[in-house]
Structure formats: structure tokens, C-alpha cells
C-alpha positions in Angstrom: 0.0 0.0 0.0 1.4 3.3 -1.2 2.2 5.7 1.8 0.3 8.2 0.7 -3.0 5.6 1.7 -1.5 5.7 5.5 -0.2 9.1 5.4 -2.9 12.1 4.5 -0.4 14.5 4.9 1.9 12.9 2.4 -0.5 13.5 -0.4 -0.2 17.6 0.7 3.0 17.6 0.1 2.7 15.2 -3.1 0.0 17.1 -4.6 2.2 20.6 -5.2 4.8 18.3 -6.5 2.8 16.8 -9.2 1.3 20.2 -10.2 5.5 21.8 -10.2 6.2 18.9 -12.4 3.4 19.5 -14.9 4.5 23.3 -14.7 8.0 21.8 -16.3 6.6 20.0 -18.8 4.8 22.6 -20.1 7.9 24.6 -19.8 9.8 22.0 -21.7 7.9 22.5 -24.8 8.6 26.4 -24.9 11.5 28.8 -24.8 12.0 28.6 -21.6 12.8 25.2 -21.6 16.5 26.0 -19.3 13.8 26.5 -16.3 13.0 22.9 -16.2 15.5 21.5 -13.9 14.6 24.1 -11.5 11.3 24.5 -11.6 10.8 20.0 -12.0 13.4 19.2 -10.0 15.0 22.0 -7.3 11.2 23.1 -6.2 9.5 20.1 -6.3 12.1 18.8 -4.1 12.1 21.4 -1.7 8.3 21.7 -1.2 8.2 17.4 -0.6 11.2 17.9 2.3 9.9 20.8 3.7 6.2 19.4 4.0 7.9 15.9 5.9 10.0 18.6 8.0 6.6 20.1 8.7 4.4 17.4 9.4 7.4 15.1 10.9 7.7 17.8 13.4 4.2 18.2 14.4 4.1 14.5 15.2 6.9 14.2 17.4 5.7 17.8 18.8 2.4 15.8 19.4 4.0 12.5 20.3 2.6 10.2 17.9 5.4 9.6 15.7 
């Protein structure tokens, strides 16, 4: 079972990662095709660590990690 199943908060931080990665698609198709790797890659990754910094730290906050 994907995590996302056990985890709601996974798909919160999945969600805006999905939509940065069709962004770069979309990008890759016109001149502005050298933003792809940041827009796909560098921001995507950040916004999926910083919402399992997030949430990670509001369940050890709350004790149920």
C-alpha cells in the first residue's frame, strides 16, 4: 500500500509536487525550456522535504510519531 494511503499528509506535500512537475513540462515545450531542472526538480524537491520537516515535526511535537 502506497504511503500516501497511511499518510494524509503525504498527499499535501505530493499534490504541489505533481502540479511543479506538470509546470515543467509545459515549460519544456517552450523557450523557456532551461527552467526545467529548477522549476521540476529544485522546487519540487524542496516543497516534498519541507512538508515531511513540517508534518514530521508536528508529530513528534504531538507524540505520535
Amino acid at each position: 500500500m502506497p504511503i500516501g494511503w497511511k499518510r494524509w499528509w503525504a498527499s499535501y506535500a505530493a499534490s504541489p509536487s505533481t502540479l511543479l512537475g506538470g509546470v515543467g513540462l509545459v515549460l519544456a515545450s517552450t523557450a523557456a525550456v532551461s527552467w526545467v531542472p529548477i522549476v521540476s526538480g529544485l522546487l519540487s524537491g524542496a516543497v516534498l522535504l519541507s512538508g515531511a520537516v513540517i508534518f514530521g515535526w508536528r508529530n513528534v511535537a504531538a507524540g505520535t510519531a
